[in-house]
C-alpha positions as CSV (number, residue, x, y, z in Angstrom):
1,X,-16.3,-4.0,4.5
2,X,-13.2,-5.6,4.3
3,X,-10.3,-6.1,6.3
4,X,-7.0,-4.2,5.7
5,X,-5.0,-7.5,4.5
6,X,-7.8,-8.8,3.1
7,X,-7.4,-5.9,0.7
8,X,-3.5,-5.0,0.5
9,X,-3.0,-9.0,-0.1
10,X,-5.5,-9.4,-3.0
11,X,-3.5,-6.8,-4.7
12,X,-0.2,-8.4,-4.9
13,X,-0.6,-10.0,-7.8
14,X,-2.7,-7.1,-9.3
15,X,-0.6,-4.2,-9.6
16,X,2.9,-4.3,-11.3
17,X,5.2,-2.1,-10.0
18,X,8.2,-3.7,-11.7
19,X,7.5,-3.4,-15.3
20,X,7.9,0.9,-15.4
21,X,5.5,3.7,-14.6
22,X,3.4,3.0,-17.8
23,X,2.2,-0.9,-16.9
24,X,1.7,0.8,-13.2
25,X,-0.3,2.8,-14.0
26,X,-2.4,0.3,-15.9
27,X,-2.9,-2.3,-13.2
28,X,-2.8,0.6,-10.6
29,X,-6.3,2.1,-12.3
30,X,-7.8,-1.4,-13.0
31,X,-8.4,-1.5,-8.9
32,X,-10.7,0.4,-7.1
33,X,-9.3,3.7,-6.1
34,X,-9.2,3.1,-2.3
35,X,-8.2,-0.1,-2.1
36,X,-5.2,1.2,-4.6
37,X,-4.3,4.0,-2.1
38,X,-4.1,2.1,0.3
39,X,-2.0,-0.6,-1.1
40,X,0.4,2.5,-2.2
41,X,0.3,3.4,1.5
42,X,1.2,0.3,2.7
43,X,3.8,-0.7,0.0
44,X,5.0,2.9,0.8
45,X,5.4,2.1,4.9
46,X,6.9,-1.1,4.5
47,X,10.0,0.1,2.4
48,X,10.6,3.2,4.3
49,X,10.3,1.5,7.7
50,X,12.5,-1.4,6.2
51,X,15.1,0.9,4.6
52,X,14.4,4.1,4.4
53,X,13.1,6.6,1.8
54,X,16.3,6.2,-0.1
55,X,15.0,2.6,0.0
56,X,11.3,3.5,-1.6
57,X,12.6,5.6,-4.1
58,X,15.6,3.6,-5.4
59,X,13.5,0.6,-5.5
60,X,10.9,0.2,-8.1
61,X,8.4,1.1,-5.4
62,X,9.0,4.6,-6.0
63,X,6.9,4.3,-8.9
64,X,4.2,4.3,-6.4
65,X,5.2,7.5,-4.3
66,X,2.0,9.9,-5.5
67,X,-0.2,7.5,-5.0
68,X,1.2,6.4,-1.5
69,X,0.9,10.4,-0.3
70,X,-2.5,10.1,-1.3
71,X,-3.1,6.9,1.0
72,X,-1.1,8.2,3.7
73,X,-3.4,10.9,3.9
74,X,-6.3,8.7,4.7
75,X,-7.7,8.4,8.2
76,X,-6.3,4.2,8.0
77,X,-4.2,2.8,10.7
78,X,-1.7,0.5,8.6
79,X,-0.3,-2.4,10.8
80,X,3.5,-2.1,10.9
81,X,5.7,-4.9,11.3
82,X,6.9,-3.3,14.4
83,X,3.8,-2.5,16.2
84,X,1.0,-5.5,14.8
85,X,-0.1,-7.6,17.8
86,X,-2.6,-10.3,17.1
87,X,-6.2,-9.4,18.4
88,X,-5.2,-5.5,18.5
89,X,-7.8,-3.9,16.8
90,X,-5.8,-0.8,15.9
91,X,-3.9,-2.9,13.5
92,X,-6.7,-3.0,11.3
93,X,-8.5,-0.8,9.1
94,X,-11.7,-1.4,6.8
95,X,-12.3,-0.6,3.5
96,X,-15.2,-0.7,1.1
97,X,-14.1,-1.8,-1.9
């Protein structure tokens, strides 16, 4: 098990969700499937708590959206930058991946 940044950050650099759906898709499938939903999820929460959904979709993050319903869906608790305290243990979720 891994923590929740442990596994959102390792996939910064991992999937591509500037280059179009096609080169998305590619790096989105070369991760393991949770650890993809949940980075969708949390890519997802960060641009519509930032600006909106108008934000998510007309950035290229709406490339993303499918998956990020899939990971919403998920019984995770995804820190938010407006409710993450250090030490709270609801701000983390575990993953095997």
């Amino acid at each position: 098990m891994r923590d929740y940044w442990d596994v959102v950050g390792a996939l910064w650099d991992v999937i591509d969700i500037y280059e179009g759906p096609a080169i998305f898709r590619k790096t989105y499938n070369s991760v393991p499937r949770e650890a993809g939903l949940m980075f969708a999820a949390h890519y997802c929460q960060s641009e519509v708590c930032s600006g909106g959904f108008e934000q998510l979709f007309w950035d290229p993050t709406g490339v993303l959206a499918p998956e990020a319903v899939r990971g919403i869906s998920r019984d995770w608790v995804i820190p938010s930058r407006f409710d993450y305290r250090v030490g709270d243990e609801r701000a983390w979720a575990t993953v095997s991946a």
